[in-house]
Structures are given as C-alpha cells and as structure tokens.
N, C-alpha and C positions, 0 to 999 in steps of 0.2 A: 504494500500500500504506500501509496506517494501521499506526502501531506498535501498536495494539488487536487487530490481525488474530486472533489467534489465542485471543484471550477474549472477544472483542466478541457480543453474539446477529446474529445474520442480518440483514440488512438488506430490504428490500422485493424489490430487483433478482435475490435470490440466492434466494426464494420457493419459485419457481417449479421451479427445477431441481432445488433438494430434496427437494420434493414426488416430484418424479417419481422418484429417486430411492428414496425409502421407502415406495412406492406400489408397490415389487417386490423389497419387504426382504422374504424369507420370515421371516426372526426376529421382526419387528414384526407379523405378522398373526398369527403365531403366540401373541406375548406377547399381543394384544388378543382371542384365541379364549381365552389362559386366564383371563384375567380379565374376560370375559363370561359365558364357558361352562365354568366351573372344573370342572364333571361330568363334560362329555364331551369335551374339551379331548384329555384324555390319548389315550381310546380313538378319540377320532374327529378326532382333530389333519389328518390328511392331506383330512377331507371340508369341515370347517371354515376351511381357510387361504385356498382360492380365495374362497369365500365373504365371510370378512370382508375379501379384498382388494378384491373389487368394491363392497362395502359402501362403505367406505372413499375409493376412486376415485370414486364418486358424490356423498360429501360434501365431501368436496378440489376436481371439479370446476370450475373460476372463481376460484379461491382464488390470486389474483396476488401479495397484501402481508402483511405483520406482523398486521396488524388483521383482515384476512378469515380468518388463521387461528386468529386467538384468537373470531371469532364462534365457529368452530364449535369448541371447546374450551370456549366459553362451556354450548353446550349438553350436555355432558357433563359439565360443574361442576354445572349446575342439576340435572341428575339426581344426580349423586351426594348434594347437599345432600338435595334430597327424601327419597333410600332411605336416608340414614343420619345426619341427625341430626332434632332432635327440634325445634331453633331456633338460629334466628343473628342474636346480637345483636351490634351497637357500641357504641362512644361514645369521644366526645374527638375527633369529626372536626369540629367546631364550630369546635376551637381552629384549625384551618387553612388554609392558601389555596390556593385550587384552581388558582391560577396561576402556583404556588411549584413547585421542586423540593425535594424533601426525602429524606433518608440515615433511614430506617426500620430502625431495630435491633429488634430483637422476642426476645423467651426460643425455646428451641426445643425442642417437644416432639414432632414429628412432621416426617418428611424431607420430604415434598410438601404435607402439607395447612398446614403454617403458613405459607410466602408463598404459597399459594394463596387460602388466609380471608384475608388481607392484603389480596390484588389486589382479591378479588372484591368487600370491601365499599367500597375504593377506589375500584371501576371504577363501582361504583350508585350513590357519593355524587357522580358527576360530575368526579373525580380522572383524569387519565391512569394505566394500568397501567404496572408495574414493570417496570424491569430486575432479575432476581434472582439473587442467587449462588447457584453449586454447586459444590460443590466434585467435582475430575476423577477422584475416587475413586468417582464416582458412575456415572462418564459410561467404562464398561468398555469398552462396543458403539458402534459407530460409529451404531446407529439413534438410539439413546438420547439421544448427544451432539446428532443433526441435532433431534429431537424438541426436546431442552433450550431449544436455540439460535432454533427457529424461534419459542419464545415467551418470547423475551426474558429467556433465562437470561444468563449471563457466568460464563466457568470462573474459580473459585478454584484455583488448581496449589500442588495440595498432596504433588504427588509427587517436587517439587526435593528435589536431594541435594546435602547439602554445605551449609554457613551463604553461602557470598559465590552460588550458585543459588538458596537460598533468601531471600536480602535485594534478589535482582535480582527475583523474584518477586512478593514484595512490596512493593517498589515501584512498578513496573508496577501491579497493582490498585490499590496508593492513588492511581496518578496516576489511571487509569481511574475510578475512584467519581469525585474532585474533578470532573475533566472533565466526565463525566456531569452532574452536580446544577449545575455551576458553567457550564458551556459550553451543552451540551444541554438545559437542564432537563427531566430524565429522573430521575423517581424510581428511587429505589434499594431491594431489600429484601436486608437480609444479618442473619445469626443471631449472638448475644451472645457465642456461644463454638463452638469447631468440635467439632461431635457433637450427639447430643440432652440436656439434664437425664433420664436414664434414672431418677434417683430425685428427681424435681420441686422439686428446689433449682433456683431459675433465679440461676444467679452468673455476672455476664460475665467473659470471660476478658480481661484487660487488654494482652493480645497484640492482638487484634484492634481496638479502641481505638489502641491503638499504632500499627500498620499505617495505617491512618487520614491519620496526618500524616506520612509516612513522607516524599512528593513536597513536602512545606511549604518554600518559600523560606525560608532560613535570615534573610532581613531582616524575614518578615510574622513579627508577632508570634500567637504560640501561639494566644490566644484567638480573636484573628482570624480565623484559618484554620479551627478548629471553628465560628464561627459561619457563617460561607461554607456548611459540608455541610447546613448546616438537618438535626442529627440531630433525631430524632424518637424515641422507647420507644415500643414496642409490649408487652402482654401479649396471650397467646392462655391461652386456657384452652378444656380441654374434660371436660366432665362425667364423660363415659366413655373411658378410652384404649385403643383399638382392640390396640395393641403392648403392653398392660401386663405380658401370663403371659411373654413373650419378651423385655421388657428385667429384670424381674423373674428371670427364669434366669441375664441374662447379669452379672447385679450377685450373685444366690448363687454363682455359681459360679467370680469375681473373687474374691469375699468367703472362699469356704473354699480355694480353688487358690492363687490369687494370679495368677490371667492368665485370660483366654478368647481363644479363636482364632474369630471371624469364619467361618463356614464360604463360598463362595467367590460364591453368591450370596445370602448373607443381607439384603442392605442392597435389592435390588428387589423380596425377599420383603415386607420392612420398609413398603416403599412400597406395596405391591398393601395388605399389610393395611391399612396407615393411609387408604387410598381406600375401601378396602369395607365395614371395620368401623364398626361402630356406635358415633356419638360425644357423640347425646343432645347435650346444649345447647351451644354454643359461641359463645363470648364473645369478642372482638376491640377492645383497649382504647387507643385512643390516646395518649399523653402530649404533655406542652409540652415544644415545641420549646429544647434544652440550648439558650441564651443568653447562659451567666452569662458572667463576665471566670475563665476558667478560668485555674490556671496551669503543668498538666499532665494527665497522662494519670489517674491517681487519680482526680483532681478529675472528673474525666468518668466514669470507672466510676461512681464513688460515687455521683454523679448519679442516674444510668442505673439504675442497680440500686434506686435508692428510687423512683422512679419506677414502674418495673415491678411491682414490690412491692405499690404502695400501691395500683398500677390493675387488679391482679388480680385477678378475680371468684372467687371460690371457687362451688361446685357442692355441691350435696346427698352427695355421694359423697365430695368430701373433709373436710364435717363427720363423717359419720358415720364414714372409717376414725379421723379423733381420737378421734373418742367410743370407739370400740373402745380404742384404745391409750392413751388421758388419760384417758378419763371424760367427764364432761358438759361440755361447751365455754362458755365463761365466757359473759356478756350482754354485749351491745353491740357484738359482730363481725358487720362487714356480711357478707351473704349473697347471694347472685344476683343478676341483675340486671334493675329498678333494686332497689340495696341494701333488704334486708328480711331479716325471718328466714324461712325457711319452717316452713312449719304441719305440725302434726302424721302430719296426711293426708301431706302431700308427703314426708316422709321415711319413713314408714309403708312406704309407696308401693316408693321407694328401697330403703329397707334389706332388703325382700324379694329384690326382685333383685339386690343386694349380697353377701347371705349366700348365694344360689344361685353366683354368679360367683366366689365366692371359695370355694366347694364345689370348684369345677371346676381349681382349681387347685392345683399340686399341693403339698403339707401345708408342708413345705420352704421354700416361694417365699412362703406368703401375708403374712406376717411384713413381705417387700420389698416386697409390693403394697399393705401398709396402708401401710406408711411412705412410701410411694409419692405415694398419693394427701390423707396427715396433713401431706407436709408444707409446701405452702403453707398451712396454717391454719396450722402452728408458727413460719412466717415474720412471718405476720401478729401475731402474738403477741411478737414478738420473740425465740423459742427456735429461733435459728439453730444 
C-alpha cells in the first residue's frame, strides 16, 4: 500500500478490472446516451442504454493500460474539438523540455475543458500527459470517480472537516505533487484557485501556492523547493464560453441575495455544457518556468499572476463587450493570436452574433456577461 492510495489515478495493473466494472454501470451508459443523444435520451433512455453499453464494450475491448485508454478518449477529444471550436492555438511550448517534469498552474474557466486543452496540446507537442486535479466535490458517483482516475486524474479532498483534517489533507497532496514532478517525472495540471473565474478575473488564490510547500523540509530553503516543482503558468482563453448565461445567473443572483445554492447536480450539468458548447477559438499559453530566488508564497503568486496576464490572448468577443461598456479600446492592445488587431470584417462578423447571444439572455444577466467577457481587456489595461 502506497500512502497515495486513495488520491493517486489508477495504475496500468488496476485497468482492466475497472473497465469491466463500468462497462455495467447503468449510470454511465446512461450519462453517455445523454450527452450523445440529448433528444431522445429522456424518452428513449431504457432502448439506448444497452446500446451505448455494447458500443462502449467494443471500444474498451484490448484496453489493458493508462495509455490504451487515453487513445480512445483521444478520439472523442478530437471530435469534440472538431464540433465545437472554430481553432486551437498554443504557444510558449518552445520555452520547455520535453524530458522535464513540470507543476502546470493555469487560470480556470471551464471544469473539464481547461486541463483537457492542457493535455491535448501537450500530448501533440511530444510532452507526456498529465496527472490532473479534481477536486472530490466532483467525483459524487463512484463511475465518475473510476472514469477521473483511469485518466490520470488525483482527488483534491476538499471535503475534510475541521482545520488539523484539513492540514493532514493538504499535506498529503503537497507531498503527492513534489513526489510526482520530483520522483516520477509526471507532469502535473492543477487550477490557480478552487472554482472557476465565473467573472474572468483570473486571481490565484495564495492558499493553493501555499499548499505547495506544505511537505518542504524545514532545512531546504524556500526557493529551492519551488524551483524543484518546475511551476509553469498557463492561460486558457476561449472566444466563446459555453457556461457564460449560467455563471452569469449564479454571480446576479450572489450579487442581489447575497448567496446561491448549487442545485444538486449543477456542477456535471456544468461539464456536459463546457464539452458540447460552442467555444470558437481557443488559445492555450504557456509561461516561463517561476525560477526566480523566491522568498515566499506572494512572491510566487505575484509571479504567476503576471504571467498569466500578460500570456492571455484576448478574443474578438472580449474586445467588443469593452467597447460596449468603455467605448472604443485604446491602440496598441495585442489581439488574437499571433498578436494583431482584427479587421473590421472580423469583428463585423462577431459582433453580429454577439448582439444575437446577448438577445438570448436574459435582460438582468447581460450586464455580468459583458463584464464577463470586458474583463481580461480591463486587466490588460491595468483596471483591475
């Protein structure tokens, strides 16, 4: 027994049995009939569930390791890019070694598709694939959890109770990451703050930073031990956010109550949408590896966060909510990528189906969804 046991993803040996396993989840065939078949799901759920289990038992077939079943999850990423976005750029994977391990921090705008854009342009640029956090608030259903774990998730436990459960918690994961990057070399992806930026401020939370050096021998010095994780920034940006009318409610409705309640399965609704909807261009940004002679956790946020910042590509859709809400956007702000403005055409183009999309929403919210999407422009500007 590994003391990671119960956060570690799956191992190769433990594949097989899983498989089989969720290969006679009725819940799992079921959840994959409704997000194939969202029409007939409901009315035709009982004629559908055999069906997509045999589906499923055909492409599973032979699938003995970690790697045989991320091929075929491979091929259901590639479709999903295809039906929903418009283009998938990178950059900043120049600055890195393909033979390194590296702690991949990234802003977080979406529960599955941002360390999934992660892995994916990772895995084409010749990179091994992630280990990634999730946090256990996610992982309700025990299919969910095998699903997580067979592609190299690791549970974040965020449902200790009490500060001396919660600091044995996070310990445990900061030794698990070091170990990882440091023992393993097994890239790591984990998000800047726990939740998503619902209103596109990406601000890391300095808990998680913290967490980090939680396992640091009290004799290595501080900078040391961060340069050992080889952190890395990431920004994701995407053009169009699939969740926008839905984080947009739950930030009105914080804004005039003072609370929102979660309804019970909100957070896998969250997910199916951010897989299906439409995301138009998405951008995935590398940063240089934090190096500096740090001399605490600040120092690293601060880092991190300009970083992020500065490698964020903005989109046609968050020029023009500025222009709605500011006016005309000053010169000399990079735009898409590679940086340029776009042309007239191109945001013509945009702000047609912009003002449709923001027709459809309702009168109340659009207000949170320009400032939604205004405001990594107002970052880039400095009106934090």
């Amino acid at each position: 027994m590994s003391e990671f046991d119960d956060i570690r993803p799956y191992d190769d040996h433990e594949v097989r049995p899983t498989l089989e396993r969720l290969l006679t989840t009725p819940e799992l065939a079921d959840a994959v009939a409704r997000l194939k078949f969202p029409r007939l799901a409901g009315p035709l759920g009982w004629l559908l569930r055999p069906i997509v289990q045999r589906v499923m038992q055909r492409q599973m077939r032979g699938v003995e390791s970690v790697l045989g079943f991320q091929e075929v999850v491979k091929g259901y990423m590639q479709q999903m890019i295809d039906d929903t976005t418009r283009s998938l750029t990178t950059s900043g994977l120049d600055r890195l070694d393909r033979d390194s391990a590296y702690l991949f921090v990234s802003n977080h705008r979406d529960i599955a598709m941002d360390p999934a854009f992660v892995n994916w342009t990772l895995y084409h640029a010749g990179f091994h694939t992630l280990r990634i956090a999730i946090g256990d608030n996610l992982l309700t259903k025990d299919y969910v959890a095998d699903l997580m774990r067979l592609n190299k998730s690791f549970i974040v436990n965020r449902s200790a109770k009490g500060p001396r459960e919660k600091l044995k918690a996070a310990k445990k994961l900061s030794a698990y990451i070091h170990h990882s990057i440091v023992e393993e070399k097994a890239n790591i992806w984990i998000a800047q703050r726990e939740g998503r930026a619902k209103d596109g401020k990406d601000k890391t939370n300095s808990a998680v930073l913290g967490m980090f050096s939680l396992s640091r021998p009290k004799t290595q010095p501080y900078a040391e031990y961060i340069r050992e994780l080889k952190i890395v920034p990431v920004s994701i940006s995407y053009e169009w956010d699939p969740c926008d009318a839905a984080k947009a409610r739950e930030l009105h409705q914080q804004r005039t109550s003072g609370s929102y309640q979660k309804a019970e399965d909100e957070d896998v609704k969250s997910i199916a949408k951010g897989i299906e909807g439409q995301k138009g261009h998405v951008h995935v940004a590398f940063g240089e590896p934090l190096e500096a002679d740090y001399q605490d956790t600040d120092e690293v946020v601060e880092d991190l966060d300009r970083q992020i910042l500065e490698n964020y590509v903005l989109h046609a859709t968050n020029c023009l909510a500025w222009e709605r809400l500011h006016g005309d956007l000053p010169e000399g702000l990079p735009y898409s990528y590679p940086p340029r403005p776009f042309s007239a055409d191109e945001l013509g183009e945009t702000r047609q189906r912009f003002e449709l999309h923001l027709a459809n929403i309702p009168a109340d919210h659009r207000q949170t969804v320009l400032e939604m999407y205004a405001n990594p422009v107002s970052a880039k500007l400095g009106r934090r």
